[in-house]
BANULO-687021 format. One record per residue: residue in three letters; x, y, z of N, C-alpha, C in turn. Coordinates in steps of 0.05 Angstrom, whole numbers, plus 5000, padded with zeros to 4 digits. Atoms other than C-alpha are relative to their C-alpha. Example, Ala and Ser with C-alpha at 12.3 -4.5 7.8 and 13.67 -1.06 7.14 Angstrom:
<recs>
ALA501849765000524649105156501850245000;SER498449764999527349795143498550225014;
</recs>
This chain:
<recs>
UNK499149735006274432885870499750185024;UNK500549964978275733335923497950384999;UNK501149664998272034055942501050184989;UNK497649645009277334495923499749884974;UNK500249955036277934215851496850014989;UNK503149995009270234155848499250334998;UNK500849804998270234845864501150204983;UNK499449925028273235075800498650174987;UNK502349905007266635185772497650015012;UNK502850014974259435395801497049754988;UNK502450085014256034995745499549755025;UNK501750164982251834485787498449774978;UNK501350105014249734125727499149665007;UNK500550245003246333415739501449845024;UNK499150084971249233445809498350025023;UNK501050064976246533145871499650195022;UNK500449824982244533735916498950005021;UNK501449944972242833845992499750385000;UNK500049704999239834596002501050035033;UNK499649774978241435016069500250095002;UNK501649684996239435586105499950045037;UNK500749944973240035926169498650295011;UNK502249814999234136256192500050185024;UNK499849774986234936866231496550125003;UNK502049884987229937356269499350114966;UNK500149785022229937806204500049874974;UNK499950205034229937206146496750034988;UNK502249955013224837376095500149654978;UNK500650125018222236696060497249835006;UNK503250074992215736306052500149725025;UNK499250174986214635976116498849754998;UNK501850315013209435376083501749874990;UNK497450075017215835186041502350165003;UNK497749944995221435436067502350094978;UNK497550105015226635186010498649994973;UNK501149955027221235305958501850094981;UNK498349855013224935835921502649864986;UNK497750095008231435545926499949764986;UNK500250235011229334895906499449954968;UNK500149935034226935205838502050074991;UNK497549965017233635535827501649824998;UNK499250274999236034885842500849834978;UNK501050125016232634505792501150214969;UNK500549835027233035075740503449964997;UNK496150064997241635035752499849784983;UNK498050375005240734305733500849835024;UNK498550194979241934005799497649855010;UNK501650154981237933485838499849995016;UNK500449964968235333685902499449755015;UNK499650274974236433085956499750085031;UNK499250044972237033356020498750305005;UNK500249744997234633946061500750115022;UNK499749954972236834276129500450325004;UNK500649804996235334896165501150045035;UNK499249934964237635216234499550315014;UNK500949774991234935716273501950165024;UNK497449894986239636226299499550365005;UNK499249765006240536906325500250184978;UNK498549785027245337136281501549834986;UNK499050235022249636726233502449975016;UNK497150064990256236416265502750214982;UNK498449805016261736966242501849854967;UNK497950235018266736286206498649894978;UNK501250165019261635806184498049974997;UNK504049945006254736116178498749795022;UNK500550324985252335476212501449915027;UNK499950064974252935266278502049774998;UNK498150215011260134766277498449765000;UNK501850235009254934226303498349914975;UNK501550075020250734356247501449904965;UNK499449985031255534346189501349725011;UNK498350265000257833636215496749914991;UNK502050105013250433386205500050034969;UNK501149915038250733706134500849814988;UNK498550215021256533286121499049745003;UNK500150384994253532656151497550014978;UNK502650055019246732816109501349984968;UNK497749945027251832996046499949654995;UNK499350295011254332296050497949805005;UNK502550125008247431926066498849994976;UNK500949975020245332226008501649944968;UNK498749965033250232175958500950274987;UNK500349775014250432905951503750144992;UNK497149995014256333185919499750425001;UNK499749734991254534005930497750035017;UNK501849804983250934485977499750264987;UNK501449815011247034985961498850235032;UNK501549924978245635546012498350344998;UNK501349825015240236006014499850295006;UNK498749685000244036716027502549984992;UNK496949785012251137066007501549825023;UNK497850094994256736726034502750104995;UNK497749935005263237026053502149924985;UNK498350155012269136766009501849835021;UNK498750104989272536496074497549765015;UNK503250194992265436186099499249814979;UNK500450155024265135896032502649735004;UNK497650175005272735576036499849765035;UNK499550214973271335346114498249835000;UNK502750174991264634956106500849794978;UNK499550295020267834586039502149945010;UNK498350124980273934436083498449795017;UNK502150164976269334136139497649854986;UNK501350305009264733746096501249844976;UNK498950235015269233526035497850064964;UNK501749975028263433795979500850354993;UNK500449755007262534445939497650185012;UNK500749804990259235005968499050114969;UNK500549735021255035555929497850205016;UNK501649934987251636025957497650164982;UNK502349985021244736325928501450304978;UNK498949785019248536945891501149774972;UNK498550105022252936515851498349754990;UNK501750095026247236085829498150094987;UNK502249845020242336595807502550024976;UNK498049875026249036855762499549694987;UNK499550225021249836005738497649924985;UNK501850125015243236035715499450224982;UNK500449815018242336755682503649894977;UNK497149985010250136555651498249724969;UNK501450175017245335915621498750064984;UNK503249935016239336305602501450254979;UNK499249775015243836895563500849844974;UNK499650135030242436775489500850234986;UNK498249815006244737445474501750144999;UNK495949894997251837885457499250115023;UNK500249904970248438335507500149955022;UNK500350214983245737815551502649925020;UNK497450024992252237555555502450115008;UNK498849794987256438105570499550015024;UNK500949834965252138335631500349765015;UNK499550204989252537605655502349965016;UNK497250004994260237625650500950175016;UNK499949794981260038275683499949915020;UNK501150034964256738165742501249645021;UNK499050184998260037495744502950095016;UNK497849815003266437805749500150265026;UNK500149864979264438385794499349815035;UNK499350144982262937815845501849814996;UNK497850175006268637435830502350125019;UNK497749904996273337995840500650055031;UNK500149984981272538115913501549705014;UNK499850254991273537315932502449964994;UNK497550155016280037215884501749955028;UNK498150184988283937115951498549805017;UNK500650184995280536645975499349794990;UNK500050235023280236185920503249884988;UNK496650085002287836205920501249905026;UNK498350074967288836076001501049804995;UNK499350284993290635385981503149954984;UNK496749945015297535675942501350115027;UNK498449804975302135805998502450044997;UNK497049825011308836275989501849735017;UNK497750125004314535795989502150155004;UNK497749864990319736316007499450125011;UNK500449814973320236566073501950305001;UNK499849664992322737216099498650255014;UNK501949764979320337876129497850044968;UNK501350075016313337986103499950344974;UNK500849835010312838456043503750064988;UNK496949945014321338406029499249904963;UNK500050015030324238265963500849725006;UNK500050335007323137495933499449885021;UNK501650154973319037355997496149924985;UNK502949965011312137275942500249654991;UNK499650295017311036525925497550024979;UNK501550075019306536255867497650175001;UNK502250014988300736315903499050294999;UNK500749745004300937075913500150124971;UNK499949825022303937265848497549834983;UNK502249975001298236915821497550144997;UNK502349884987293237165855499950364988;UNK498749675003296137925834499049934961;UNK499950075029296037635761496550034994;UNK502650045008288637435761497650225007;UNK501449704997286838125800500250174971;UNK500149815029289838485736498349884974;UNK502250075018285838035690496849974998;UNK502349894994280038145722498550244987;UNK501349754997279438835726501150104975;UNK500049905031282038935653497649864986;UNK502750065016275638495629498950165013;UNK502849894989270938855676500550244988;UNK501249725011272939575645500349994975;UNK500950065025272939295579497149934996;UNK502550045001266438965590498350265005;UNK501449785001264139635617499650234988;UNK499849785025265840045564498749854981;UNK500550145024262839555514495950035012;UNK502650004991256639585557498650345006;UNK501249775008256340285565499550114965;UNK501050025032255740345483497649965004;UNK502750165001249739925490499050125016;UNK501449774966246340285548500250264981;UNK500949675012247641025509498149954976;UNK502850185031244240625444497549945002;UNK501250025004239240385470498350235019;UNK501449764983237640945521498850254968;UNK500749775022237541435447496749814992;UNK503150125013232540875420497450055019;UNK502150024970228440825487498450304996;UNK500249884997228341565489497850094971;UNK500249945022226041675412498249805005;UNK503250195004220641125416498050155019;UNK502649864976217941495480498850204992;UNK501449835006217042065439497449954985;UNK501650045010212241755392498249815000;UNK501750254993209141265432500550065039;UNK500249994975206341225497501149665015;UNK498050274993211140595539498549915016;UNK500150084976209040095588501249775006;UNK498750154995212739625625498949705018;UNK501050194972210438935659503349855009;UNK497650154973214738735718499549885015;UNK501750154978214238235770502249755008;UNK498950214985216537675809500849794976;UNK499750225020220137135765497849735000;UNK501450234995214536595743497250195007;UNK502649904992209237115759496949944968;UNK502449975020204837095686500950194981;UNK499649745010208437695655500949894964;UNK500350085022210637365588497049914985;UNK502050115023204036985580498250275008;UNK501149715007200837725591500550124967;UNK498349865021205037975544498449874977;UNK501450205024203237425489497150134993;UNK503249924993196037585506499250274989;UNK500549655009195638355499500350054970;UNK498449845028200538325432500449784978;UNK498850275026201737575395503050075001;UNK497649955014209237815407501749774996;UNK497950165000212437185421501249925014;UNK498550164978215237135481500149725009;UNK498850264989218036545511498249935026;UNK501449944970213336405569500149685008;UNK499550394988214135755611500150005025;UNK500150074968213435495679502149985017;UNK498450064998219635605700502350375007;UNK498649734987224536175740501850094971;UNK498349905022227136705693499649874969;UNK500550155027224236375628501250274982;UNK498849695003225937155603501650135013;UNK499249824988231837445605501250264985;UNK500649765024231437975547497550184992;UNK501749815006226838565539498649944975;UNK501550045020221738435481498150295002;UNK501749734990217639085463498549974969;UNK500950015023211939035417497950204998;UNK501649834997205139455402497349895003;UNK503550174989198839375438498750214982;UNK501449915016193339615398497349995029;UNK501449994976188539915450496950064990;UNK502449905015182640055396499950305005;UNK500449805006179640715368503150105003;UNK498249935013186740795339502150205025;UNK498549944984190340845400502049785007;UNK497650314994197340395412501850185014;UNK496849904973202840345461501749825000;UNK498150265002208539975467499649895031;UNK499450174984209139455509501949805007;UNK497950044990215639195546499749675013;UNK499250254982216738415573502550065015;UNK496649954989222738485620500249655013;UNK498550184987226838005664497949945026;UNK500949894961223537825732502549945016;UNK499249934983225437885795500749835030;UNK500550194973227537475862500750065019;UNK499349934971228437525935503350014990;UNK497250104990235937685946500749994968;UNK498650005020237637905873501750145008;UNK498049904995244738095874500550264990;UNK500449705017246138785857502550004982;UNK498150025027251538645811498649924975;UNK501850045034246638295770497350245003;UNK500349755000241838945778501850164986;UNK498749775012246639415762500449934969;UNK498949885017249639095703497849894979;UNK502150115016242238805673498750314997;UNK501349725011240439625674499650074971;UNK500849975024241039635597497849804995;UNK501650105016236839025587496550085020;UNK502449874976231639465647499450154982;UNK500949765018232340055600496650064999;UNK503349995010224839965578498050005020;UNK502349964975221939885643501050345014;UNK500149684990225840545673499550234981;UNK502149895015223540965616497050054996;UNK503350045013216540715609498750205016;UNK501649834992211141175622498149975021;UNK502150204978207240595661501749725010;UNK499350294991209340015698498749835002;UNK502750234996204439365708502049815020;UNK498350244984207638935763496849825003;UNK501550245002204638255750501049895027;UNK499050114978203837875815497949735001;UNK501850245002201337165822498749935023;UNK501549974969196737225882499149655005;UNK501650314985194736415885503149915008;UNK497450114979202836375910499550085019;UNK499449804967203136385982502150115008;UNK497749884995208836725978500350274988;UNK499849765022205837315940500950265015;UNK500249734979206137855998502950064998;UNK497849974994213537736000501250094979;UNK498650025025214537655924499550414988;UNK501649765013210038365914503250235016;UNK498149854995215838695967501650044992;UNK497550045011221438395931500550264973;UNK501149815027218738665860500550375010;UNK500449725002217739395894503450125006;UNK496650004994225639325932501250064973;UNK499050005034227939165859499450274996;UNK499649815016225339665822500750335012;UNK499049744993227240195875503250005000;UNK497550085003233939855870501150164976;UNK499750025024233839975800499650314987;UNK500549695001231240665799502850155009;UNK497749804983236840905849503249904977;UNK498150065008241940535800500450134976;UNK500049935025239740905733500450305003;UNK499849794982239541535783503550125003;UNK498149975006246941475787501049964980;UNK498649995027248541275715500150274985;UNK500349765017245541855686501450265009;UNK497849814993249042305731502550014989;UNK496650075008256141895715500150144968;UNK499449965028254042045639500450334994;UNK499949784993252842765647499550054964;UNK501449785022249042965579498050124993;UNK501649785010245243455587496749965008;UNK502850214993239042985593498350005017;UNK501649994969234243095656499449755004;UNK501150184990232542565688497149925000;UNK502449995006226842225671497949955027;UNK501950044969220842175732499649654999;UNK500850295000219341455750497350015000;UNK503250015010213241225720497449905028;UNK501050104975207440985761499549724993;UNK499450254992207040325781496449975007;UNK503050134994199839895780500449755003;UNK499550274992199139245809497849894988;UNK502350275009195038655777500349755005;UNK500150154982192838155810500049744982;UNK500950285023193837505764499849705018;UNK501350334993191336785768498550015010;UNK501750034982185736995802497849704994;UNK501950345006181536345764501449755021;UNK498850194988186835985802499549895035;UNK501049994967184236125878498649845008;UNK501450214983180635665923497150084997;UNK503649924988174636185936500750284996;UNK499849755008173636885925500950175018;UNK498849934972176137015996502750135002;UNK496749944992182737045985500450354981;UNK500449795017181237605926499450195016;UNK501849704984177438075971502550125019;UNK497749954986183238036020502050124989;UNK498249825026187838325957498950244999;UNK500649715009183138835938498850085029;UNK500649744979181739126007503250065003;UNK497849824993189639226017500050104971;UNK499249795032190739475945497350104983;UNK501750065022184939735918498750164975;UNK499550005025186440095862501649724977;UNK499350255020189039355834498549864984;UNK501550135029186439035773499949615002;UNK500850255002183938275788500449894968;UNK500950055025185937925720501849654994;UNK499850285006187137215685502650124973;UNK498850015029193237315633499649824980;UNK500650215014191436715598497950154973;UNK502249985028187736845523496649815009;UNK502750144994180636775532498949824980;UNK500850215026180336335467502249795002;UNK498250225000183435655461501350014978;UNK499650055030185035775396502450184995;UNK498749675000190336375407503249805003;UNK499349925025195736395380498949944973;UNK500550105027193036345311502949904978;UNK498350075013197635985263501350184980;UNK498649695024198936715223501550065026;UNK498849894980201236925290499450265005;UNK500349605007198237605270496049925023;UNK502449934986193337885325499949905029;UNK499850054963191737905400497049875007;UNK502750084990186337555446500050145023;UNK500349934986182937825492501249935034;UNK498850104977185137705573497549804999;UNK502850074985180637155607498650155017;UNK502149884978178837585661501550284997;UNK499449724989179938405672502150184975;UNK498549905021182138545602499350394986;UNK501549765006177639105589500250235023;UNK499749834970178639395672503650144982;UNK496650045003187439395648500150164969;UNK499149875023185939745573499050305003;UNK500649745004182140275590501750145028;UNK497749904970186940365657501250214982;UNK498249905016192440445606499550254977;UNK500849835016188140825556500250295009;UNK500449764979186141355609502650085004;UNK497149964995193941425623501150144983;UNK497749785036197041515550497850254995;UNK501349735006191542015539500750245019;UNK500549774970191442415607497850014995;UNK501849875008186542885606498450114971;UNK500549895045182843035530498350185008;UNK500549675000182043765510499749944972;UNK499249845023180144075446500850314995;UNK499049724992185044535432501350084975;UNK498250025028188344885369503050135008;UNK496750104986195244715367501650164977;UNK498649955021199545195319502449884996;UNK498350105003205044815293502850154969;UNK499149905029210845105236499949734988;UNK500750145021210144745175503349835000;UNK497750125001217744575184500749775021;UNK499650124976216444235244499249674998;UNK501250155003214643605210498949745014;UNK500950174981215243115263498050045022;UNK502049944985210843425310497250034993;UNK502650035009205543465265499049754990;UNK499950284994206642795250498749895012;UNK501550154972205742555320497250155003;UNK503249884994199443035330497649854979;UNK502250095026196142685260500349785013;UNK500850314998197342015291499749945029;UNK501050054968196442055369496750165001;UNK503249874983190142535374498350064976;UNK502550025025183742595333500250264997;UNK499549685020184943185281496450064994;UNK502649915019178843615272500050194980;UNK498549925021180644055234503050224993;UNK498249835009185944435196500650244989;UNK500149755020187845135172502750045000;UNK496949995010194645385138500450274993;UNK499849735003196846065147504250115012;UNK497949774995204546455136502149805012;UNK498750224999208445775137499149875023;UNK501650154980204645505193497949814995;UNK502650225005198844975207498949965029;UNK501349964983193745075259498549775002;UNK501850305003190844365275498049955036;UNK501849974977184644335321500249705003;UNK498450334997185243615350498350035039;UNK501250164975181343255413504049915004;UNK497750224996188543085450500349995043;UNK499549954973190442945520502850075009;UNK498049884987195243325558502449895013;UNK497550125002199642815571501349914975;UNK497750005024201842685505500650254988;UNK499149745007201543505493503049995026;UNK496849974979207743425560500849874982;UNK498650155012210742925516501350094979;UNK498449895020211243335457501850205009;UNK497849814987214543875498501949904999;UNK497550164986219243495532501449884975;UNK498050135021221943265460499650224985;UNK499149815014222243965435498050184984;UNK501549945034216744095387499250295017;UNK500849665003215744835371496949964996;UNK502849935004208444945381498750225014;UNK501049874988203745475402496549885015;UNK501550154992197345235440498850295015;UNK502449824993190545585453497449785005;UNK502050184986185045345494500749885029;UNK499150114981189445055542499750115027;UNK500249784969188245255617502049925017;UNK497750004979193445415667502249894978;UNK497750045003198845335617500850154984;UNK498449815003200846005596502949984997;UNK496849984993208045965618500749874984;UNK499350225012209245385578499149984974;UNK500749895034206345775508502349984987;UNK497449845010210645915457501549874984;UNK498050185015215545745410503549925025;UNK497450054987221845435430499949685016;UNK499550244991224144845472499450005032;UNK501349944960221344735550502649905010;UNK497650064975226544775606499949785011;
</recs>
């Protein structure tokens, strides 16, 4: 079968793979394992890694990434091996793509279009699958002529006359318009979902304090998750085991809870197509009030993985930065939460050496074991959480300290009509007591001042005494 018809599809399934990579002054990857990374997205595709080759270069050859000597070795290793695609581990032009499977005779992929063949695998949802197709699609659409160079116009003439278009172009014109009618179908179908769950997002934040764990794909963040809440997640040894938001409620004792967010992780060299159009299933992390980036410090590749994670979510910030603008309702923009780093697997380390070296560069970071400190966890009801193994108690009262702020007692006049706000005040902060005067309700209450901003910021008519330095911000009515 030759390259060009192999190259049909990106699936890689149960196919013979050689990786490659050309390593520049400025290439970010782990230099103990080189092909680490890729070799997991590899495997996770479905393909069988055989072969590996690397070349150290300047700058990348403009044609064929690869040095022409080197892409003749590829092909001689290709056919030593049996291998039937290449895999390489950066972005590839669509003409760099068509000249290196010319010149060795196999399929080409480069690392964009197999993160997409493996999130396209892992999407078990309508959502899922949408944003998949999307971002599929938005790199698609750029390449379409170069996936057609091999149609060539059959009627000559001057270029751009009439009945001078052969197959090949009109084509190519055909599959541009079917493109870009799924992609603003898909984007209208996806903006729905995005204003939906932004109303939900927004309406849970009011009556609950959010936090989000984020992190390197494979970092611990599911079996956290599990740990903190019994929710369920999917957690496994394995890139991208999660690629759906799960949000359940941590129970932080003395009748304090928060939600808590599993997201997607994260990898060197995520494409920003899949970014942009995975922003609905982010929702929960750019909302949240806290972030937790899980990082697996016994990878030697954590320093790089911890940059990637922070790239991302500033990626991701600047992308929800422009949505909310494009939407234009009314809405302020919410602040980006703060971001805390935890240090996981630390049981996993050689010696305590390597730890100390973590917490002198970070050292507000939280050393902790996500793992359930009981063997026995999940319980067969499924109902109830275990403790962390290690730094469970450092990571609740972090979070505790957070959703509270600061705690005041202060009396909070509320109208009697205002029922949701008194609501939230009876079930976030300890009521001391009550008095009821001229349709009103004066509720004295231990609360902290970050969930009194919270009630603002979602409207509630209240008057507030005791409070210091916040005069301006008395009063009935709604805060600017």
């Amino acid at each position: 079968m030759s390259a060009r018809r192999e190259r049909e599809t990106i699936d890689v399934q149960a196919e013979r793979a050689v990786v490659a990579a050309v390593r520049v002054p400025e290439s970010r990857y782990d230099p103990a394992d080189p092909f680490g990374e890729l070799r997991a997205l590899a495997e996770q595709a479905g393909a069988v890694v055989v072969g590996e080759l690397s070349q150290r270069l300047e700058r990348p050859v403009a044609g064929t990434y690869m040095g022409v000597g080197k892409i003749e070795e590829l092909k001689g290793l290709c056919e030593r091996l049996d291998a039937s695609v290449i895999l390489f581990d950066h972005d590839l032009s669509p003409k760099q793509i068509s000249k290196i499977e010319e010149m060795t005779g196999r399929k080409v992929l480069d690392r964009s279009e197999l993160i997409l063949d493996i999130f396209a695998g892992r999407a078990t949802t309508h959502e899922a699958k949408l944003q998949v197709e999307l971002a599929q699609l938005e790199y698609t659409y750029p390449r379409l002529r170069a996936m057609w160079d091999h149609l060539e116009r059959i009627v000559g003439g001057s270029p751009g006359g009439v009945g001078t278009r052969g197959p090949g172009e009109q084509q190519l014109e055909i599959d541009r318009r079917l493109v870009q009618k799924r992609k603003l179908a898909l984007q209208a179908e996806l903006r729905e979902i995005q204003a939906r769950k932004r109303r939900e997002v927004r309406a849970r934040n009011v009556d609950h304090f959010t936090v989000g764990i984020v992190g390197y794909t494979n970092a611990g963040k599911s079996t956290l998750f599990n740990t903190l809440t019994a929710g369920g997640a999917y957690a496994d040894n394995r890139l991208f085991a999660t690629l759906m938001t799960r949000t359940r409620e941590w129970d932080l004792g003395g009748g304090l809870r928060v939600m808590l967010s599993d997201t997607v992780g994260f990898v060197r060299d995520l494409p920003h197509n899949l970014i942009a159009s995975f922003r609905a299933t982010l929702e929960e992390a750019t909302h949240a009030d806290l972030l937790l980036i899980v990082l697996d410090i016994s990878d030697p590749a954590a320093e790089l993985h911890l940059k990637t994670v922070h790239e991302t979510l500033d990626a991701i910030f600047e992308e929800v930065r422009h949505a909310e603008k494009r939407l234009k309702d009314g809405a302020q923009p919410a602040p980006e939460p703060r971001r805390v780093l935890l240090l996981n697997k630390v049981d996993q380390l050689k010696d305590n050496a390597e730890l100390l070296v973590w917490t002198h560069k970070h050292p507000d970071a939280i050393p902790i074991s996500a793992l359930p400190a009981t063997d026995r966890w999940p319980s067969p009801s499924g109902a109830g959480a275990a403790p962390l193994r290690l730094g469970g108690q450092a990571l609740a009262d972090l979070v505790r300290d957070a959703a509270r702020g600061e705690v005041r007692e202060l009396a909070i006049t509320v109208p009697l009509s205002d029922s949701k706000t008194i609501h939230t005040i009876e079930n976030r902060a300890e009521v001391l007591d009550r008095s009821y005067a001229d349709g009103t309700v004066t509720l004295t209450a231990r609360i902290g001042l970050r969930q009194l901003d919270q009630l603002r910021s979602a409207g509630a008519r209240m008057a507030v005494q005791g409070e210091l330095a916040q005069t301006p911000r008395q009063g009935w009515g709604r805060r600017e």
